[in-house]
MARBA-3410 file (N, C-alpha, C, O; in Angstrom, 1 decimal):
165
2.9,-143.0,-25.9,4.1,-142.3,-25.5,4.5,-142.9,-24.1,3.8,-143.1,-23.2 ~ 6.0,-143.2,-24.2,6.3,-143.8,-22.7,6.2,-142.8,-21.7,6.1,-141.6,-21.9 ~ 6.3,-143.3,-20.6,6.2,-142.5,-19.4,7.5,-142.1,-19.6,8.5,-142.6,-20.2 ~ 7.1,-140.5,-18.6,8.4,-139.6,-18.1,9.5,-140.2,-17.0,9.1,-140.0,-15.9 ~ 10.9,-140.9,-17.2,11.5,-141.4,-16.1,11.4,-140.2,-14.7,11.2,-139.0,-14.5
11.6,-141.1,-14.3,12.0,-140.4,-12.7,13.1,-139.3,-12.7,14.2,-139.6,-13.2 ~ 13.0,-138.6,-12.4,14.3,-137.3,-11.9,15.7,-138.0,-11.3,15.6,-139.2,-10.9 ~ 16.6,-137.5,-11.2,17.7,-137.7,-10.6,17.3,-137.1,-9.5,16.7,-136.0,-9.4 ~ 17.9,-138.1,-8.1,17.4,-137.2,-7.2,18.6,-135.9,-7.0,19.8,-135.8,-7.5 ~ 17.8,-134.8,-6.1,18.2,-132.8,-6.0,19.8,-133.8,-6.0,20.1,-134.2,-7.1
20.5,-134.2,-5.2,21.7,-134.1,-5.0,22.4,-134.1,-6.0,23.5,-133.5,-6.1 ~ 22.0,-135.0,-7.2,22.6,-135.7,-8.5,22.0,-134.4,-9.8,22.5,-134.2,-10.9 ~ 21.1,-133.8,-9.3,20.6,-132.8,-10.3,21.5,-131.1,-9.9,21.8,-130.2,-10.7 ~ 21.7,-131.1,-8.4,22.4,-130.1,-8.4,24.1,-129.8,-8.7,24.8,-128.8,-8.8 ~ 24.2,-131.4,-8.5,25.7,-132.0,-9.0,26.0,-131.4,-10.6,27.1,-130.9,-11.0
24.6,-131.8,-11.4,24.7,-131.2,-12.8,24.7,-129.9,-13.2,25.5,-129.2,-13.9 ~ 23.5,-129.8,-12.3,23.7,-127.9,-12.2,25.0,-127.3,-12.7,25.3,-126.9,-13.8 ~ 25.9,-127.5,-11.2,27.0,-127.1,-10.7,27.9,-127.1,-12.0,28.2,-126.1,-12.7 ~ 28.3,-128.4,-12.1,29.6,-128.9,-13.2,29.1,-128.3,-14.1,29.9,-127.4,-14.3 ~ 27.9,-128.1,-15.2,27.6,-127.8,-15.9,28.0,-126.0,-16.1,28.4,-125.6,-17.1
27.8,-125.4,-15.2,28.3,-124.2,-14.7,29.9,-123.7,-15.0,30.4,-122.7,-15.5 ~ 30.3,-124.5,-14.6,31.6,-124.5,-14.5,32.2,-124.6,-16.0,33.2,-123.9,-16.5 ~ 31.3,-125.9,-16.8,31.6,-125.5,-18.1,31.3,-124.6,-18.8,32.0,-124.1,-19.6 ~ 30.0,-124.2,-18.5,30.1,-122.9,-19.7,30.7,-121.5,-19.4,30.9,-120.7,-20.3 ~ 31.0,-121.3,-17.9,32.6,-120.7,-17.6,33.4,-120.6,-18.0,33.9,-119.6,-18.5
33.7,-121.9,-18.1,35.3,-122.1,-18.8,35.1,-121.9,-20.3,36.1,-121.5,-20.8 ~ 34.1,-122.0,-21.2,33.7,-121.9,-22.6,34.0,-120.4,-23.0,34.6,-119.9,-23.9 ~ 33.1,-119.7,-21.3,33.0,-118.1,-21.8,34.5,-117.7,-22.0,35.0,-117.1,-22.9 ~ 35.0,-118.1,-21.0,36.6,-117.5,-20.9,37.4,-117.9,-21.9,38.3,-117.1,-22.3 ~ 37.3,-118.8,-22.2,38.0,-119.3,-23.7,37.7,-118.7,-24.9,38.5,-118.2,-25.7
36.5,-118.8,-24.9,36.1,-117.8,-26.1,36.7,-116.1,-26.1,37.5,-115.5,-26.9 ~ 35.9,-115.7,-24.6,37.1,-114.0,-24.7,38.2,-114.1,-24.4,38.6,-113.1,-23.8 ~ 38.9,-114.8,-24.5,40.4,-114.8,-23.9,41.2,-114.7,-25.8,41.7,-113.8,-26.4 ~ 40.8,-116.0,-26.2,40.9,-116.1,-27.8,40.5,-115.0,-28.8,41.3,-114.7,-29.6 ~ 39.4,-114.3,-28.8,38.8,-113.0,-29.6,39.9,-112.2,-28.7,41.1,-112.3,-29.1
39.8,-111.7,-28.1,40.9,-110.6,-27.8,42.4,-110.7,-27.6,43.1,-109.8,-27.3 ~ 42.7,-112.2,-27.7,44.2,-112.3,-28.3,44.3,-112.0,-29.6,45.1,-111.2,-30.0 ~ 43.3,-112.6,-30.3,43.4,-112.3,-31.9,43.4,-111.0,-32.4,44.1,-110.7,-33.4 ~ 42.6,-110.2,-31.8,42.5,-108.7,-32.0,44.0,-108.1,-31.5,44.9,-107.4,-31.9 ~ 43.8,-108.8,-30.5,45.2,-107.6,-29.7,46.4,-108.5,-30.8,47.2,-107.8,-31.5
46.5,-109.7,-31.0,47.8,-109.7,-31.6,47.6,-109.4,-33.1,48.6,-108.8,-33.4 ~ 46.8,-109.5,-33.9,46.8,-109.0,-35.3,46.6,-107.4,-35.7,47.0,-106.7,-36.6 ~ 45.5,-107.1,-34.2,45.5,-105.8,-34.6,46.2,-104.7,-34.0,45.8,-103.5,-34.1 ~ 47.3,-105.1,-33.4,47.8,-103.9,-32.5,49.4,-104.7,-32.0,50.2,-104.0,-31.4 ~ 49.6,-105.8,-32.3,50.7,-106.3,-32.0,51.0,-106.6,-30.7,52.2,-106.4,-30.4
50.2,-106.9,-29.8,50.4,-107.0,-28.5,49.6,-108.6,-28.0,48.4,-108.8,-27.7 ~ 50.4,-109.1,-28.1,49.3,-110.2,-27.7,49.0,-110.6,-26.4,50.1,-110.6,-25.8 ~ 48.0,-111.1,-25.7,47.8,-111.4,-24.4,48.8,-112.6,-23.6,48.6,-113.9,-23.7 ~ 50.0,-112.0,-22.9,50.8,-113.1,-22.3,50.0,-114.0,-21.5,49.5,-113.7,-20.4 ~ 49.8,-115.0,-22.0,49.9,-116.6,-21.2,48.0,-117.0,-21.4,47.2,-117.5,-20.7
47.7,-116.3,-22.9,46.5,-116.9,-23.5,46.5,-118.4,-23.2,45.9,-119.1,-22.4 ~ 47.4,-118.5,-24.4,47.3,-120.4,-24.5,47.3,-121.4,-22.7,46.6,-122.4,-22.5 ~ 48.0,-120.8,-21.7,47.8,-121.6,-20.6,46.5,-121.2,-20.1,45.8,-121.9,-19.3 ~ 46.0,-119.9,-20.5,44.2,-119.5,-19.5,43.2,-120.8,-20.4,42.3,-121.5,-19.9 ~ 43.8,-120.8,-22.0,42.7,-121.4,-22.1,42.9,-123.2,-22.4,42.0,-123.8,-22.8
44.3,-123.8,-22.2,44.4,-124.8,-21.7,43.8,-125.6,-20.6,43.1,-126.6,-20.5 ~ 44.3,-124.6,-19.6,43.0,-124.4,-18.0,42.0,-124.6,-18.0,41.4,-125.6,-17.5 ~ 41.3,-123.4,-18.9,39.9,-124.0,-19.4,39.3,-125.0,-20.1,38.1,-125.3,-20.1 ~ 40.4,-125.5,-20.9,39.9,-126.9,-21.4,39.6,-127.8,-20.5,38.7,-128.7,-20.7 ~ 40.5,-127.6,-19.3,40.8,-129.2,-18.5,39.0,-129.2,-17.7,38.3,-130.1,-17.5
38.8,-127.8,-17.5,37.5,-127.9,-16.4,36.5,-127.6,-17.9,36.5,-126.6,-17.3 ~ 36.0,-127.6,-18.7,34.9,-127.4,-20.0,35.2,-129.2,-20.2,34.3,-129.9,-19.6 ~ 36.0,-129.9,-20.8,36.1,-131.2,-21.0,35.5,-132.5,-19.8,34.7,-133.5,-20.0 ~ 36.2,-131.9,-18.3,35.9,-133.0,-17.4,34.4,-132.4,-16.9,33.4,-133.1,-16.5 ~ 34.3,-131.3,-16.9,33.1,-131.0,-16.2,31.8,-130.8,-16.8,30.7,-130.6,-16.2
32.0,-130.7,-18.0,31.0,-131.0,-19.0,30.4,-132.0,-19.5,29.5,-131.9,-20.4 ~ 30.8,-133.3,-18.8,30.5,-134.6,-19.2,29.5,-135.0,-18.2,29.1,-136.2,-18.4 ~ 29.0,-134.5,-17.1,28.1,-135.0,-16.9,26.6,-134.6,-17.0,25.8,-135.0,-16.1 ~ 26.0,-133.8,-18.3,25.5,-133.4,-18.6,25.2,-134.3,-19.8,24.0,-134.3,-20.3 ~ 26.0,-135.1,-20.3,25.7,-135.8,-21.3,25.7,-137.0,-21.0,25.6,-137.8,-21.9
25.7,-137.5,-19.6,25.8,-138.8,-18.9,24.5,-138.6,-18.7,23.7,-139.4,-19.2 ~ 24.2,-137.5,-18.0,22.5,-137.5,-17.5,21.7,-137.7,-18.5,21.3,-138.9,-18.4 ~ 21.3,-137.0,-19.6,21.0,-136.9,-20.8,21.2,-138.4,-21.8,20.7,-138.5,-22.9 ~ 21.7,-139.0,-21.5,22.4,-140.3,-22.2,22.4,-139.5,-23.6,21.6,-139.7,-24.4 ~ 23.6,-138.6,-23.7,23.5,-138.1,-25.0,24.8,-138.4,-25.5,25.3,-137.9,-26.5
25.1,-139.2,-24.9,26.6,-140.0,-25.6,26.7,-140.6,-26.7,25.9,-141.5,-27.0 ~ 27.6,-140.4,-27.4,28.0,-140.9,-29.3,27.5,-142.3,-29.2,28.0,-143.1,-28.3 ~ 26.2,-142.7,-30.2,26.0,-144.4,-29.8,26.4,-144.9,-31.1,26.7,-144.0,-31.9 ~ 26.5,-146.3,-31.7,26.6,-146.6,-32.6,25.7,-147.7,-33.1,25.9,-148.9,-32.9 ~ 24.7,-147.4,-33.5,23.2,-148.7,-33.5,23.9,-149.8,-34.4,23.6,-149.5,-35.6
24.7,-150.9,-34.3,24.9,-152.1,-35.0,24.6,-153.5,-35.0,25.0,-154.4,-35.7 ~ 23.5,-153.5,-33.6,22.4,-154.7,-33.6,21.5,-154.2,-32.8,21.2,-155.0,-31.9 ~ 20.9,-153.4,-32.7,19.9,-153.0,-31.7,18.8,-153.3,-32.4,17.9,-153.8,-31.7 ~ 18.7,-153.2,-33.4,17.7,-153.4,-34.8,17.5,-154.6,-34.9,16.3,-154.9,-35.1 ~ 18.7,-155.9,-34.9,18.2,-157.3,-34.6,17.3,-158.3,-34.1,16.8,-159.3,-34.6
17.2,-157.5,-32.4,16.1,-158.1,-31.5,15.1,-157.2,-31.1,15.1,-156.1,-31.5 ~ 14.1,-157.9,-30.2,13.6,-157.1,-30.1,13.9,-155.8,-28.8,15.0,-155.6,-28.3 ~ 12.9,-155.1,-28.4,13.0,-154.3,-27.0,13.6,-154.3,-25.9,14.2,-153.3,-25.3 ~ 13.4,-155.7,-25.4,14.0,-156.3,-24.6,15.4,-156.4,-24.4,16.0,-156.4,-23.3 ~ 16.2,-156.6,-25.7,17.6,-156.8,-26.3,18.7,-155.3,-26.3,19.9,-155.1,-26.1
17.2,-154.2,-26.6,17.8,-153.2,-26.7,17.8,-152.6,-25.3,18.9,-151.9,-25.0 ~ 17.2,-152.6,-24.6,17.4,-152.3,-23.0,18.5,-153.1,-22.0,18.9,-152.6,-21.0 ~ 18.8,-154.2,-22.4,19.1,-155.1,-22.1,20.9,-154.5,-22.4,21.7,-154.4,-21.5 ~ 21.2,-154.2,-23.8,22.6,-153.6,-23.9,22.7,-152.3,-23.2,23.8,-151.9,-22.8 ~ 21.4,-151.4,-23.2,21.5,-150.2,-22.6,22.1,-150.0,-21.3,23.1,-149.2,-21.0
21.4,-150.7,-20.5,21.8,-151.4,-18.5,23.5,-151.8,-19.6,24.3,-151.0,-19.1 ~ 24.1,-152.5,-20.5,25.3,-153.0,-20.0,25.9,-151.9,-20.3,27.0,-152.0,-19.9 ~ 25.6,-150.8,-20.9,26.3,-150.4,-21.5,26.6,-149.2,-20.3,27.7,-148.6,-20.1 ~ 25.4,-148.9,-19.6,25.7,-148.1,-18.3,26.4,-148.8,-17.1,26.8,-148.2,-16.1 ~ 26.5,-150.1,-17.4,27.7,-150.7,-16.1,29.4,-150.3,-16.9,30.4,-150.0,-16.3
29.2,-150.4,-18.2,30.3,-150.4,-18.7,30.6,-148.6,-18.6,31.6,-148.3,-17.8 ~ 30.2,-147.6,-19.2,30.6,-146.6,-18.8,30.8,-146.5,-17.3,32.0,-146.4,-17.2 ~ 30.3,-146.4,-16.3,30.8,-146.4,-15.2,32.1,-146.7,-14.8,33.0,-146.0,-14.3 ~ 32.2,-148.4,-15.2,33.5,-148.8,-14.8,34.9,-147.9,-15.5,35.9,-147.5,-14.9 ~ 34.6,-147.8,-17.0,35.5,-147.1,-17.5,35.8,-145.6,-16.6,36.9,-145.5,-16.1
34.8,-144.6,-16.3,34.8,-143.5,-15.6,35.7,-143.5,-14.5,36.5,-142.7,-14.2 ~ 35.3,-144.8,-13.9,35.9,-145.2,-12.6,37.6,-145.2,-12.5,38.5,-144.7,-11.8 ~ 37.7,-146.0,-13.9,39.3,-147.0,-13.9,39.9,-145.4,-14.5,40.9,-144.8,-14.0 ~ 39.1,-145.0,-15.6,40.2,-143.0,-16.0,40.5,-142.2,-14.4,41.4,-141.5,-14.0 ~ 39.5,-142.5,-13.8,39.3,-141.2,-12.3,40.6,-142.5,-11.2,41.3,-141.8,-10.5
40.7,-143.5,-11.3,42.0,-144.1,-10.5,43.1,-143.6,-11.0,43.9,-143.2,-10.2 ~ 43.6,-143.5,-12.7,44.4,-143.8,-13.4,44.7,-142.2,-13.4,45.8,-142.1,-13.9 ~ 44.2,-141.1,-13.2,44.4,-139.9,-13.0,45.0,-139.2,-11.7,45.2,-138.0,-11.5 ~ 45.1,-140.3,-10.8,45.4,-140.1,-9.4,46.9,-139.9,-9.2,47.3,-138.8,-8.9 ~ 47.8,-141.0,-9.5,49.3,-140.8,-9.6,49.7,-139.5,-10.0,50.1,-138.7,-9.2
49.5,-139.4,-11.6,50.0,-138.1,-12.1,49.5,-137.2,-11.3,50.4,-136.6,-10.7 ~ 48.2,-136.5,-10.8,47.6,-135.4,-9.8,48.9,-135.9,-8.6,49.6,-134.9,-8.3 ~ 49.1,-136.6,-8.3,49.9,-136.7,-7.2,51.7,-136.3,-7.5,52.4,-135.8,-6.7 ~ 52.0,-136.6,-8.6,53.2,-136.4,-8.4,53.2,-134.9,-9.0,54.0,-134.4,-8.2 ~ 52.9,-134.0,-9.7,51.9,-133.3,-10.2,52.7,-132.2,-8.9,53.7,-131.5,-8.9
51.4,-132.7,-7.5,51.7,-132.0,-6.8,53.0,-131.9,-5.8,53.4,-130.9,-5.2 ~ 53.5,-133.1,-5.8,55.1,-133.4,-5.1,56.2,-132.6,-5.8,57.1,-131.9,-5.4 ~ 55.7,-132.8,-6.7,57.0,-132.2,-7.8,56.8,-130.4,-7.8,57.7,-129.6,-7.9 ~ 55.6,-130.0,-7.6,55.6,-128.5,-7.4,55.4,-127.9,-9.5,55.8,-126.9,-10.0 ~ 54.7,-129.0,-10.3,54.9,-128.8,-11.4,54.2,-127.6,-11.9,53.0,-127.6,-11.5
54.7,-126.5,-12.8,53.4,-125.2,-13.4,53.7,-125.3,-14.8,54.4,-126.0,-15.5 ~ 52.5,-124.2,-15.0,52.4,-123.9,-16.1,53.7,-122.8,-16.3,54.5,-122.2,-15.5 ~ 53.4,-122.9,-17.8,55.2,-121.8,-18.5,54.7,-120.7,-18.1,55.1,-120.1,-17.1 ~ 53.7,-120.5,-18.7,53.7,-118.8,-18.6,53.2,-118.3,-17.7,53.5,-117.2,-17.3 ~ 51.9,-119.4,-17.1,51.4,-118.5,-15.7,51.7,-119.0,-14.4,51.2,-118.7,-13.3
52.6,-119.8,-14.7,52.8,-120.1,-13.0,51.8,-120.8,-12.3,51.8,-120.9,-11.0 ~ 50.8,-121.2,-13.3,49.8,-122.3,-12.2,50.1,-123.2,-12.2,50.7,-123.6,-13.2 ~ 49.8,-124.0,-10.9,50.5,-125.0,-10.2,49.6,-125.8,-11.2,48.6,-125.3,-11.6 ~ 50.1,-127.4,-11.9,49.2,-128.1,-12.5,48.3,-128.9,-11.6,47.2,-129.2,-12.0 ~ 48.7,-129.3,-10.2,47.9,-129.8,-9.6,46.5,-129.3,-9.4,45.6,-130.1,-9.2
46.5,-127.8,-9.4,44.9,-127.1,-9.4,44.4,-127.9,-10.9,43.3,-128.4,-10.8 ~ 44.8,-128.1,-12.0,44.2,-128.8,-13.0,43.6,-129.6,-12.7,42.4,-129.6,-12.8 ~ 44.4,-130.5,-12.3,44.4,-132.3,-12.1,43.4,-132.2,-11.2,42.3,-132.7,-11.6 ~ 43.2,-131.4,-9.5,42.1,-131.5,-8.8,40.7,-130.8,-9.4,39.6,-130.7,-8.8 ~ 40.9,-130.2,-10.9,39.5,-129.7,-11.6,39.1,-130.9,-12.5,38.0,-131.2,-12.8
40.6,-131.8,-12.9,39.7,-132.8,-13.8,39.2,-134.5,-12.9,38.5,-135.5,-13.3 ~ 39.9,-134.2,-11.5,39.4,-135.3,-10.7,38.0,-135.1,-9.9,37.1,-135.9,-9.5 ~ 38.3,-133.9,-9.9,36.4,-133.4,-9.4,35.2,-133.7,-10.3,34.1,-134.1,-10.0 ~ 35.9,-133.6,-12.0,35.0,-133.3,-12.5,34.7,-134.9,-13.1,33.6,-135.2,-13.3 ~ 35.5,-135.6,-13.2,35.3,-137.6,-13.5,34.5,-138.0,-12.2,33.5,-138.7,-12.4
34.9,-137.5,-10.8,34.1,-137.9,-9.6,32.8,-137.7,-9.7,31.9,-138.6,-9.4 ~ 32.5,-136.2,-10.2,30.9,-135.7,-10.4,30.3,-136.6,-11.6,29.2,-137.1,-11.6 ~ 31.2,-136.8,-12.5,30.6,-137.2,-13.8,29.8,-138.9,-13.3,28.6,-139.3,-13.2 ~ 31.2,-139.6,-13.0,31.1,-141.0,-12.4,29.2,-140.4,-11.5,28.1,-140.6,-12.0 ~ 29.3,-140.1,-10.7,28.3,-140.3,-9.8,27.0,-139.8,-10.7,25.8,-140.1,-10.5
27.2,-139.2,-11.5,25.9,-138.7,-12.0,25.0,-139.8,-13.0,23.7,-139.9,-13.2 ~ 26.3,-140.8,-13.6,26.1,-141.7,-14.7,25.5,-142.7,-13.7,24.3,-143.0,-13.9 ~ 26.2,-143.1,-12.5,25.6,-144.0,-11.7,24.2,-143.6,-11.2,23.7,-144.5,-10.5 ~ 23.6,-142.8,-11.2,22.8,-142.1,-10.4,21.6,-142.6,-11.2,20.6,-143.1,-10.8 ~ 22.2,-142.2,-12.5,21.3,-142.3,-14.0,21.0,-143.6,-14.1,20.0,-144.1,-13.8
21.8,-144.1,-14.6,21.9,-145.7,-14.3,20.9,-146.4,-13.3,20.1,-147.1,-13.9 ~ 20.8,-146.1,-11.9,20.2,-146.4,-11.0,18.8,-146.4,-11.0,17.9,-147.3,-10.9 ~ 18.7,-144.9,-11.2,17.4,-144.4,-11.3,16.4,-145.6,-12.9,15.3,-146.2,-12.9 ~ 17.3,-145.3,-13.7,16.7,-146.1,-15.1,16.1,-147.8,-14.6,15.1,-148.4,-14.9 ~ 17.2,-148.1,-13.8,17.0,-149.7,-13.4,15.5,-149.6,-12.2,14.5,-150.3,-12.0
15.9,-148.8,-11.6,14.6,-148.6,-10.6,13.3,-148.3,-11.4,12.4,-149.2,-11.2 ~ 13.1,-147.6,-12.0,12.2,-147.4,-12.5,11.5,-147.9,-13.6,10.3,-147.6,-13.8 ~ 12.4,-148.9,-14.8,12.5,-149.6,-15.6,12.1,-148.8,-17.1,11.4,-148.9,-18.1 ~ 12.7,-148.2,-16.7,12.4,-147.0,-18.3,13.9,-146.5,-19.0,14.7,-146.8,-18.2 ~ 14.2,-146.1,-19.8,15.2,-145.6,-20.5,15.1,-144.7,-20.9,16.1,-144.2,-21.5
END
């Protein structure tokens, strides 16, 4: 049995904590927010004004902030189509590229989300029905690509230091 990798160091583990938190927040809220629209609008004809934006909201922070949980975990969708060809070495070998390569991607989405958060906020843009500013969005899904990015690197780091996967 291989050895147990190294921990992320506390900073990068309470980074997970945290965001992780946040997602199953935003999960809980979505979930009651939805059950008791459906009740209140089917069963009583009253439906909860401005459901769909609470749990749009919540998608933005469950989506970005939930991903670094599966970065740490390397529990990301893989697709084995030569790992099986070489040996060990080959397969570790794409693993390290494949964690330079998520990274960079993380990196260039968290640049590429900056403009819009910016105009976002120039513009004074909201939501229809609740009047939330979208910029609080944009600064929940740029928090949560920042946390994610650092966690993957962290992971990454730690694996290359330690030489385990």
């Amino acid at each position: 049995m291989p050895p147990e990798p190294a921990a992320l160091p506390a900073w990068a583990r309470l980074l997970v904590r945290a965001q992780l938190g946040l997602a199953v927040a935003a999960a809980f809220v979505i979930v009651v927010c939805t059950v008791a629209d459906v009740v209140l609008r089917y069963g009583f004809g009253t439906p909860i004004n401005g459901a769909y934006d609470v749990v749009q909201a919540m998608l933005v922070v469950l989506v970005f902030h939930g991903m670094a949980l599966v970065f740490d975990r390397r529990a990301n969708i893989t697709i084995d189509l030569v790992d099986h060809l070489r040996g060990g070495a080959f397969r570790v070998w794409l693993m390290r590229l494949a964690d330079l390569v998520q990274i960079v991607v993380l990196l260039v989405v968290g640049v590429a989300m900056i403009e819009p958060a910016r105009q976002a906020y120039a513009y004074d843009d909201r939501m229809l029905e609740l009047g939330l500013k979208l910029w609080v969005l944009w600064a929940f899904a740029l928090s949560g690509i920042a946390g994610t990015t650092l966690v993957a690197a962290a992971r990454a780091y730690r694996d290359l230091r330690t030489e385990t996967l």
